[in-house]
C-alpha positions in Angstrom: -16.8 108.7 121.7 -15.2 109.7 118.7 -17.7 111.5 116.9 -20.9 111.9 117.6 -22.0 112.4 113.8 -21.6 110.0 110.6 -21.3 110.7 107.1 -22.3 108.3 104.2 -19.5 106.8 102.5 -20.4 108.1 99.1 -20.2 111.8 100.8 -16.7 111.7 101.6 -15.4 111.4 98.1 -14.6 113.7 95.6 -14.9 110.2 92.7 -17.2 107.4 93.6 -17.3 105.2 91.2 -16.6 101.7 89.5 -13.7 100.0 87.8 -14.1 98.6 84.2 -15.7 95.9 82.7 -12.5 94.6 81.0 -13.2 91.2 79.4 -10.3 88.6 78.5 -10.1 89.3 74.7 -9.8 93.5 76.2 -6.2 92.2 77.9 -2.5 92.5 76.9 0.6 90.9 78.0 2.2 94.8 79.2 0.7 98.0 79.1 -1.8 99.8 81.6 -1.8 97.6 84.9 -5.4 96.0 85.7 -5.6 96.1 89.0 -8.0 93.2 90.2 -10.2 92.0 93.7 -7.3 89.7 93.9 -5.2 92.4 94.6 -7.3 93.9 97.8 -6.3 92.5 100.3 -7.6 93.0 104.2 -6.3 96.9 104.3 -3.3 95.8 102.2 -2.3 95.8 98.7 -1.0 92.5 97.1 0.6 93.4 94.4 0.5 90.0 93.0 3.0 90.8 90.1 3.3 87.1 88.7 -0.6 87.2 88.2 -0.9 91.1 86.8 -2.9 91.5 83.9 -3.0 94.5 81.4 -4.5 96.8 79.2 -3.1 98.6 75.7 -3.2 101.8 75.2 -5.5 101.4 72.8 -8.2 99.4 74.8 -7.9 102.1 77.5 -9.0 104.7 75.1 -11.7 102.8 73.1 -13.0 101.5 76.6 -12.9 105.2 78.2 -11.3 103.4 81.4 -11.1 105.5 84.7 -8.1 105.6 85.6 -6.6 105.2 89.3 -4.0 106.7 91.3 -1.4 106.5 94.4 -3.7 107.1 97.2 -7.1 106.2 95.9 -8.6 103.4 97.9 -9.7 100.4 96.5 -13.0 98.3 97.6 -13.9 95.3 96.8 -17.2 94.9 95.7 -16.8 90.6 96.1 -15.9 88.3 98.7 -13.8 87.7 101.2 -14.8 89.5 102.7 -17.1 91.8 100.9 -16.4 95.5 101.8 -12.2 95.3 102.2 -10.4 97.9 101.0 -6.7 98.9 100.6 -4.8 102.2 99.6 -3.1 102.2 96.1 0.9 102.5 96.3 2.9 104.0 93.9 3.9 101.2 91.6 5.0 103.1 89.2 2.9 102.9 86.5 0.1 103.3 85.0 -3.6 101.9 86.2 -7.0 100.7 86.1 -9.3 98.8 88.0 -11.7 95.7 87.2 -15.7 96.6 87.9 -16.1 94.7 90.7 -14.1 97.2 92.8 -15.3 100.6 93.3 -12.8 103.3 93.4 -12.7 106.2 96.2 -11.2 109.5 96.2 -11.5 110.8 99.3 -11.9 114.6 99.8 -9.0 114.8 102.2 -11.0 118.3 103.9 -12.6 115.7 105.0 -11.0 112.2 106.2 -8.3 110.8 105.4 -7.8 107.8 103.5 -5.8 106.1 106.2 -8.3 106.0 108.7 -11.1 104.8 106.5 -8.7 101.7 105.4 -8.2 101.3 109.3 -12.0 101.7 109.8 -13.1 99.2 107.0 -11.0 96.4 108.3 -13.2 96.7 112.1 -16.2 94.6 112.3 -19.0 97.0 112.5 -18.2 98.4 108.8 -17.8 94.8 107.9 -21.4 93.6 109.5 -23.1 97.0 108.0 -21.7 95.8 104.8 -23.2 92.5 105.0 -26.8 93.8 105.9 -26.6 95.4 102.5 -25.2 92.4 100.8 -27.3 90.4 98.3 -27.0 86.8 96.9 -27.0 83.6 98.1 -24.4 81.9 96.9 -21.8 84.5 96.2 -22.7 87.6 98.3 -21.8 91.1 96.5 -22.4 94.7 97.7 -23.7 97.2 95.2 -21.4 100.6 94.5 -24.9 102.2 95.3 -25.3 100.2 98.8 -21.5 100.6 99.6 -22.2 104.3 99.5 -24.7 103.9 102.1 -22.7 102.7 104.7 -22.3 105.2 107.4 -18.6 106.2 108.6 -17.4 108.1 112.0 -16.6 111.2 111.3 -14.1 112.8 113.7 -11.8 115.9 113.7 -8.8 115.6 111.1 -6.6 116.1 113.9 -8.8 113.1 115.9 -8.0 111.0 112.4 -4.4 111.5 112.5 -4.3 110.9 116.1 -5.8 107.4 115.8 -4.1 106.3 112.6 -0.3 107.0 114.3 -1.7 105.0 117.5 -3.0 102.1 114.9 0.2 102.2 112.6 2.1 101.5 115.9 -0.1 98.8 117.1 -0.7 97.1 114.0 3.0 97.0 113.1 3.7 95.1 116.1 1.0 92.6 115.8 1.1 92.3 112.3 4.8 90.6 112.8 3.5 88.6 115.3 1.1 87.2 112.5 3.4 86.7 110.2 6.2 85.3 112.4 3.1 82.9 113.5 2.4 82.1 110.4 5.7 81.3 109.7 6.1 78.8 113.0 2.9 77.3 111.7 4.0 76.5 108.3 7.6 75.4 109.9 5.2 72.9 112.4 3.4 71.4 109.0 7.0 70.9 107.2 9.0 69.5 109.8 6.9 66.8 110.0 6.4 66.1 106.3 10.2 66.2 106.1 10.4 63.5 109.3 7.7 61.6 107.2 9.6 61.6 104.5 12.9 60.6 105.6 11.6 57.5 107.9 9.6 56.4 104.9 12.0 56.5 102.0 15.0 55.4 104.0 15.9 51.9 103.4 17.3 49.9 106.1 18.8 46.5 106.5 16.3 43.6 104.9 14.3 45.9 103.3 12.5 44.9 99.9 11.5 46.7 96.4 8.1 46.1 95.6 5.2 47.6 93.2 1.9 48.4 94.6 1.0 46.0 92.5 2.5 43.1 94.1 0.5 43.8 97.0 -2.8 45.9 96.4 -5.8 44.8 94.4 -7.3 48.3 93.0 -11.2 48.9 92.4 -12.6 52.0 91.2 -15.7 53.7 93.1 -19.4 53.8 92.1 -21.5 56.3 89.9 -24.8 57.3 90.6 -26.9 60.6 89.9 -30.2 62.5 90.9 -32.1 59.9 89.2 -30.9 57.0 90.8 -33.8 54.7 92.4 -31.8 51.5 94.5 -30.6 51.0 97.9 -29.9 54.0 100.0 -26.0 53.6 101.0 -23.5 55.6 102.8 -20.1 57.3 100.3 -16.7 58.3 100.6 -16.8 61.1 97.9 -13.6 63.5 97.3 -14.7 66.0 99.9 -14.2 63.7 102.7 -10.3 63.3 102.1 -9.1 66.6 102.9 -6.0 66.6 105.4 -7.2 63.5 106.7 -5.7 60.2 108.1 -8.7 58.3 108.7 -12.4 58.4 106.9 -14.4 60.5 109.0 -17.7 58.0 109.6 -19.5 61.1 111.2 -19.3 63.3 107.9 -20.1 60.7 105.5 -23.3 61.9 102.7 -25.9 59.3 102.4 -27.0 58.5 98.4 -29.4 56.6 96.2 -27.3 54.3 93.8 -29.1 52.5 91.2 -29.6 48.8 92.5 -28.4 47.6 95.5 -24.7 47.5 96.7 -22.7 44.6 95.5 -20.6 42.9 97.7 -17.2 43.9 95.4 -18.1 47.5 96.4 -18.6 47.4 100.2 -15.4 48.9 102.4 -13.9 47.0 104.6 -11.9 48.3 107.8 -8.6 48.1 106.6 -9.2 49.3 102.8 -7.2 52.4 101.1 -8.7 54.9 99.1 -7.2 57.5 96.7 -8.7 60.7 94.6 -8.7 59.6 91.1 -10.2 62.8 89.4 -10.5 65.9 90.1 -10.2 69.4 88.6 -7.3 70.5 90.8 -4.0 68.5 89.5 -2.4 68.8 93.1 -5.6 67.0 94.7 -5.4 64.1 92.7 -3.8 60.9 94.4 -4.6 62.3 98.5 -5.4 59.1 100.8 -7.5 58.0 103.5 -7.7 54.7 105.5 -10.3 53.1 106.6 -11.3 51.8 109.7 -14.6 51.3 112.0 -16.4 51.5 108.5 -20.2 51.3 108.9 -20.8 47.8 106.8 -23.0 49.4 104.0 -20.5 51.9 102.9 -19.2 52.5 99.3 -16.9 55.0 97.8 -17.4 57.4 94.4 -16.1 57.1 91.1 -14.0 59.6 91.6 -11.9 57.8 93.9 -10.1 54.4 93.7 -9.9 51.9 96.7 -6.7 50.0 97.0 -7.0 46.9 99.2 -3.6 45.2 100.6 -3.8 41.5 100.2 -0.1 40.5 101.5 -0.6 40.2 105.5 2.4 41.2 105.7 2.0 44.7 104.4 0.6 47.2 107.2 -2.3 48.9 105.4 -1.4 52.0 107.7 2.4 51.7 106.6 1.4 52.3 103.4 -0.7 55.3 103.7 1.9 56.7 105.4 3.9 55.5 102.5 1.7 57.5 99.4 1.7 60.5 102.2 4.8 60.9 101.6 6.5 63.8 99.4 8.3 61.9 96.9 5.0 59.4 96.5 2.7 62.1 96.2 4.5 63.8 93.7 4.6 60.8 91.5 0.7 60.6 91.9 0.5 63.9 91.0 2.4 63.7 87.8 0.7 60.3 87.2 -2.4 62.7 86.1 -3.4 63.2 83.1 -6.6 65.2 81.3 -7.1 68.0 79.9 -9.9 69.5 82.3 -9.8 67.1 84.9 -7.0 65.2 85.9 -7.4 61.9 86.5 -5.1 59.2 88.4 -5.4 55.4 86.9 -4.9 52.0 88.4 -1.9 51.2 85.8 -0.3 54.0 87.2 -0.9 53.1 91.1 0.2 49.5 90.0 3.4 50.8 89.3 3.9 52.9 92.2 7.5 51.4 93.9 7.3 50.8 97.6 10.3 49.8 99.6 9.1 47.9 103.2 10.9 46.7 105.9 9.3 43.4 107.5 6.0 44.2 109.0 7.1 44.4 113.2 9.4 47.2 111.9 6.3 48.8 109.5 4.3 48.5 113.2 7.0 50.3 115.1 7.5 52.9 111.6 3.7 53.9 111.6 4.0 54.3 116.0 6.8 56.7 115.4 5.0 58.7 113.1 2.0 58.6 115.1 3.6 60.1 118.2 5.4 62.3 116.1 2.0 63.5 114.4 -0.2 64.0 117.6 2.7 66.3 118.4 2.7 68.3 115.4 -1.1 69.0 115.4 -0.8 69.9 119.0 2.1 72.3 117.8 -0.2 73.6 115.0 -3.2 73.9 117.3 -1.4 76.2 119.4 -0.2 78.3 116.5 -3.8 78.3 114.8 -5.1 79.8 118.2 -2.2 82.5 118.5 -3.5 83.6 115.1 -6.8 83.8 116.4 -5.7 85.1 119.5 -4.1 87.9 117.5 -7.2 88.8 115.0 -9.2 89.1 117.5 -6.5 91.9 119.4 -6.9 93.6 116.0 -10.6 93.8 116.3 -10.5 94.7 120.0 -7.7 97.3 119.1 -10.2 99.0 116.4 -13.1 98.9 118.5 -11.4 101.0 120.8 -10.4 103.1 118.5 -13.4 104.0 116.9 -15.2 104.4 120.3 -12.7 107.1 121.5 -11.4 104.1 123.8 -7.9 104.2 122.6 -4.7 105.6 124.2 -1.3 106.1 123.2 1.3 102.9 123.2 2.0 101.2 126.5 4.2 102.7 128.7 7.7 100.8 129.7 7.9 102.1 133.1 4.3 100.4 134.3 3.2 97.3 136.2 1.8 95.8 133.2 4.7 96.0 130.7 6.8 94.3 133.3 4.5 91.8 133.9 4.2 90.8 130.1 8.3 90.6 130.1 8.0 88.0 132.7 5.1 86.1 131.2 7.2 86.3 128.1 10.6 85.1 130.0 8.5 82.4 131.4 6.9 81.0 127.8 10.5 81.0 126.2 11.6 79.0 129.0 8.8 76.3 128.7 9.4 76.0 124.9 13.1 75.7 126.0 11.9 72.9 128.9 13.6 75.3 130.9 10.6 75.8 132.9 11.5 74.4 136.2 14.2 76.8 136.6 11.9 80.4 136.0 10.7 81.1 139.4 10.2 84.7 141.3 14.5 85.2 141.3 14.9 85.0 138.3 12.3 87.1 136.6 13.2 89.5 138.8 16.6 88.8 137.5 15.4 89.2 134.3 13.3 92.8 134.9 16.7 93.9 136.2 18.4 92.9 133.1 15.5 94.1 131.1 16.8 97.7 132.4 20.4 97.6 132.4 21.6 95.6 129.6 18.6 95.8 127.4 18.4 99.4 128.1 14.4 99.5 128.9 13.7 102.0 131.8 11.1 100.4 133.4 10.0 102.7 135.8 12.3 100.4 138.8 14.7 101.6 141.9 16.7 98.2 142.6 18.6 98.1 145.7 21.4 95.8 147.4 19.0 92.6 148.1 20.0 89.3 149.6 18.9 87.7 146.1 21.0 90.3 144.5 19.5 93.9 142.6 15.9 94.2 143.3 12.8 96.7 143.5 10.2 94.5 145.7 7.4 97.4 145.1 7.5 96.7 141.5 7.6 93.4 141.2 4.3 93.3 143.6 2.7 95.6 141.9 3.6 93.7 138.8 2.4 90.3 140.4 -0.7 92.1 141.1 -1.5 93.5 137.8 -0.9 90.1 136.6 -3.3 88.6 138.7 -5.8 90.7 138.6 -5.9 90.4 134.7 -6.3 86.7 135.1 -2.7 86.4 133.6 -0.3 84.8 135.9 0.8 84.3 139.6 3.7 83.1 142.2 2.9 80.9 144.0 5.3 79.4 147.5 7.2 76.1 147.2 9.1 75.3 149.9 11.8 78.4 149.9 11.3 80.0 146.8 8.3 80.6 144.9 7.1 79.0 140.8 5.5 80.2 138.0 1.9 79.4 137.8 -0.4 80.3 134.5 -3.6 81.7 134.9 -6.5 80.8 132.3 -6.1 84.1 130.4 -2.3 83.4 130.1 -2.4 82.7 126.4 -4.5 85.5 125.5 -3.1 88.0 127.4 0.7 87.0 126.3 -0.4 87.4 122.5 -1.7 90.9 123.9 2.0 91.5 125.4 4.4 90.7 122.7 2.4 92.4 120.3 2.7 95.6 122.3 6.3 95.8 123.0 7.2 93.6 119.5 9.7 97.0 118.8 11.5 96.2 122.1 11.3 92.4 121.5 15.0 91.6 120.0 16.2 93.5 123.6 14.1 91.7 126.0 14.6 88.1 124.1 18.3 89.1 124.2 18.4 89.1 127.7 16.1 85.9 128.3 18.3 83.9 126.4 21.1 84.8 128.3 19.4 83.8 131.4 17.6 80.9 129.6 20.8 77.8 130.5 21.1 79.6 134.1 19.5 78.4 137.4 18.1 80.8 139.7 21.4 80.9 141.7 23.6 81.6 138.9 21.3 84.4 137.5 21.2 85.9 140.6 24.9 85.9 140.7 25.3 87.2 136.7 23.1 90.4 137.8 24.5 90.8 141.0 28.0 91.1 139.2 26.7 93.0 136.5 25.3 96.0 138.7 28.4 95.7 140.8 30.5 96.5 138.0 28.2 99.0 136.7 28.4 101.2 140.2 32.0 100.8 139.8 31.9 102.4 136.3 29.3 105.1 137.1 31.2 106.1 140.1 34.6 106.5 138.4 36.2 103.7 140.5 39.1 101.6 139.0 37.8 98.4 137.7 39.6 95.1 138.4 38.3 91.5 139.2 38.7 92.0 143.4 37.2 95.3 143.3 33.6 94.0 141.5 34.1 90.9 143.3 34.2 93.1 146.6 31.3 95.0 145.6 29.1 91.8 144.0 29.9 90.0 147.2 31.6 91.6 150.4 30.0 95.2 149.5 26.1 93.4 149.0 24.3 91.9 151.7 25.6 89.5 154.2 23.6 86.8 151.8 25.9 86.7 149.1 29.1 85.5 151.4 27.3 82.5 151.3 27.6 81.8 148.1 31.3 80.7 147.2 33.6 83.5 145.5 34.4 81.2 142.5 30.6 81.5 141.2 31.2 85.3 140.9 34.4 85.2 139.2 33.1 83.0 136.5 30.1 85.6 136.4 33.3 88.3 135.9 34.6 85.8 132.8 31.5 85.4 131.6 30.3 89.0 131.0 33.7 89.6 129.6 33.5 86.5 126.7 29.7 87.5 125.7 31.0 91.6 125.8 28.2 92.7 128.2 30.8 94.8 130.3 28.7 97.6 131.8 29.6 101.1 130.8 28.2 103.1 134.0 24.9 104.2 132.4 22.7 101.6 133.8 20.6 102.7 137.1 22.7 102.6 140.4 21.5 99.8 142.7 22.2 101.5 146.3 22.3 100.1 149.4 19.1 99.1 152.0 19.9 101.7 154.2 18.6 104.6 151.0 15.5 102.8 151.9 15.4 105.0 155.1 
């Protein structure tokens, strides 16, 4: 363990306190920054600056405001979630802080302010937090209850210690987040932008319509507490959401006064629309419906559009006000003051443009397929991010249990095996799959070391399937499968790739680990990525050839590395015809990988004896 004593939070700061109660008639356009919960983030600052708010000079005095400094920590006092701190940069300039954060000076005799920002973001502060929470509906923490909360007290030294070993690990999965969250948001606009472009093209026979022309428009019911009529099933505004379809499953039951006229039932088929709502950008989202329970009804807040030209596909047309350009125009269509609200006359005037109805059909299958594969796509990428938080948490409850070690070492079974699960997940995304067998990630290991410049712990010698270290790629394989990662498995002469079920978990692990050796390792995949297992074996073969010619202080010329790559080898290699190693020659000289004699020496089998 880490400590064996803990120390109430109050008791490790020199100032304690709150922020100021700074109302909106107490702010100014410039002047003393008001720094806000807003601005906490989870152990970050977000500095926000298009949304800062200040104070005069003035209002600072009259209000006796505490200031805050570079260095203090911030904690949020409000959700989400409540307890998070962050450490105040220097922003150059002067600050204060709202009251619903409380500000800590830590004595720094004591701990240092690093390691209680590391400490607040584990999940034992955060559920000792929420024990002393109160409120329902918005849960809050007290300054006096926040001081309560009982932090780990180790050496300084022991503080410093762990911080350096989180700053490490955290800076490598932190740009794994972000370069998730960056694949996930790419997923979400590559298929707006296909949507967009099949549905606003306009092809041969095409025709200019209005809504209008097509759709007859009927606005939802109203109803409240008091209502005393039939019992009916409603689409209200929190049903749409991201969705295609109604969601049957999640509709609310209500009382409406009378019973439900005919006019107002739904029918399978039927289109509805937000027609108010308090958020501008919400106004004008859609939802088909279909295997619609036959005493449904939809709210006043929404506006049900049903297509009465068969040959308009009710579907095409969702797709249709999906769209960016359409849902724009909805968008601006709102108008209100408080809430903005979307009228028929302006969904009667919405232009369409719609190909006869097979080629609607075959439109809305294409953006189907193309759909289910984006939310597959996004799936994935939601559940590397969780993947990911949850190595955070994992990470800090090591650390605060005394469980954590120093970075992972290059020259060890496991950080090779995470290169080749690594190598191995590139070349799936690539549908390169089928070539990434046991060859080639030992290729790639090899390459790892002697282009990349990784030591990782190997002694490759002259092998029929050119520079290998067998020990450590078994003891690899083994880790590997031990940790429920990955495995080799025969097929016929050679041997595949085969996931494990902790593959996906344990990858995430990997690249966030070596994600400061990533641009080296991914250099060398993708050179290996177009390559069969016969022509990467070849490439590294030549490449360690010419390397022992360079180390030794031999003459380099294209017979010489072709004598050492193929005559020089193992009797294997004459097998393979001499024209595949001198393209290997041109190719290391076009793409400027020529070896300059510091990578390892691969010897012969006989220093094996």
């Amino acid at each position: 363990m880490i400590a064996s004593n803990t120390v109430p939070l109050s008791k490790l700061c020199k100032v304690f306190t709150d922020g100021n109660w700074i109302e909106s008639k107490d702010q100014a356009t410039a002047g003393i920054r008001l720094v806000q919960t807003g601005n906490v983030g989870n152990g970050i600052f977000k500095d926000r600056r298009e949304k800062a708010r200040f104070i005069d000079k003035e209002t600072f005095i009259r209000l006796k405001c505490q200031e805050i400094y570079a260095g203090d920590c911030l904690v949020s006092r409000l959700p989400d979630p409540v307890g998070r701190s962050c450490i105040i940069p220097n922003l150059g300039e002067q600050m204060i802080t709202a009251v619903d954060c409380s500000i800590l000076r830590f004595d720094n005799n004591k701990v240092k302010s690093e390691f209680f920002n590391y400490y607040s973001q584990s999940r034992k502060y955060l559920q000792d937090v929420d024990r002393l929470c109160t409120g329902a509906t918005r849960r809050r923490i007290s300054r006096k209850n926040l001081g309560k909360i009982e932090i780990p007290l180790p050496s300084l030294a022991e503080q410093q210690r762990i911080v350096a070993i989180l700053d490490e690990a955290f800076a490598g999965i932190d740009a794994a987040i972000e370069n998730t969250k960056r694949n996930l948001a790419n997923a979400r606009e590559l298929f707006e932008s296909y949507l967009n472009n099949v549905i606003t093209q306009k092809g041969e026979g095409w025709i200019e319509k209005k809504l209008g022309d097509v759709a007859a428009f009927r606005n939802g019911l109203n109803f409240t507490k008091s209502s005393r009529g039939e019992v009916i099933q409603i689409v209200g505004v929190k049903d749409f959401k991201n969705h295609f379809y109604v969601q049957t499953a999640e509709l609310d039951s209500v009382t409406i006064d009378g019973t439900l006229r005919p006019d107002d039932v739904l029918l399978d088929g039927d289109i509805l629309t937000v027609r108010s709502n308090g958020n501008k950008d919400l106004i004008g989202r859609c939802l088909l419906v279909q295997n619609i329970d036959p005493n449904t009804s939809h709210s006043g807040f929404t506006i049900r559009i049903r297509i009465l030209d068969e040959r308009v596909s009710p579907e095409f047309i969702v797709h249709y006000l999906k769209s960016k350009k359409i849902r724009q125009m909805l968008i601006d269509s709102g108008d209100g003051a408080n809430i903005n609200s979307l009228n028929q006359q302006a969904l009667t005037a919405i232009p369409l443009v719609i190909p006869a109805i097979n080629e609607q059909i075959r439109i809305v299958g294409s953006i189907n397929e193309t759909s289910v594969e984006a939310i597959n796509l996004q799936s994935v990428y939601r559940q590397k991010l969780d993947l990911l938080t949850e190595l955070k948490q994992s990470i800090l409850q090591k650390a605060f249990s005394g469980e954590l070690t120093s970075s992972i070492q290059t020259a060890s079974s496991e950080f090779s095996a995470h290169i080749i699960a690594f190598a191995y997940a590139r070349h799936r995304s690539n549908r390169r799959n089928k070539t990434f067998g046991r060859v080639k990630a030992q290729k790639t290991l090899q390459l790892v070391e002697s282009i990349g410049g990784i030591d990782l712990g190997r002694v490759p010698i002259k092998d029929a399937a050119g520079p290998n270290d067998s020990a450590h790629m078994r003891q690899a394989e083994n880790w590997a499968v031990a940790n429920d990662y990955f495995e080799f498995v025969p097929r016929g002469d050679g041997y595949d790739f085969r996931q494990r079920s902790g593959f996906d978990k344990r990858l995430v692990e990997g690249c966030a680990r070596f994600e400061q050796y990533r641009s080296k390792i991914e250099r060398v995949v993708d050179l290996l990525l177009p390559m069969d297992s016969e022509k990467a074996e070849v490439f590294a073969t030549v490449h360690a050839a010419w390397n022992n010619l360079v180390s030794d202080g031999l003459e380099v010329t294209d017979q010489k590395i072709l004598w050492e790559a193929r005559d020089n080898w193992h009797a294997g290699k004459l097998d393979i015809p001499e024209e595949k190693f001198r393209e290997a020659i041109r190719y290391i000289r076009s793409n400027n990988l020529i070896p300059d004699g510091t990578a390892k020496i691969v010897k012969g089998q006989e220093s094996l004896f």
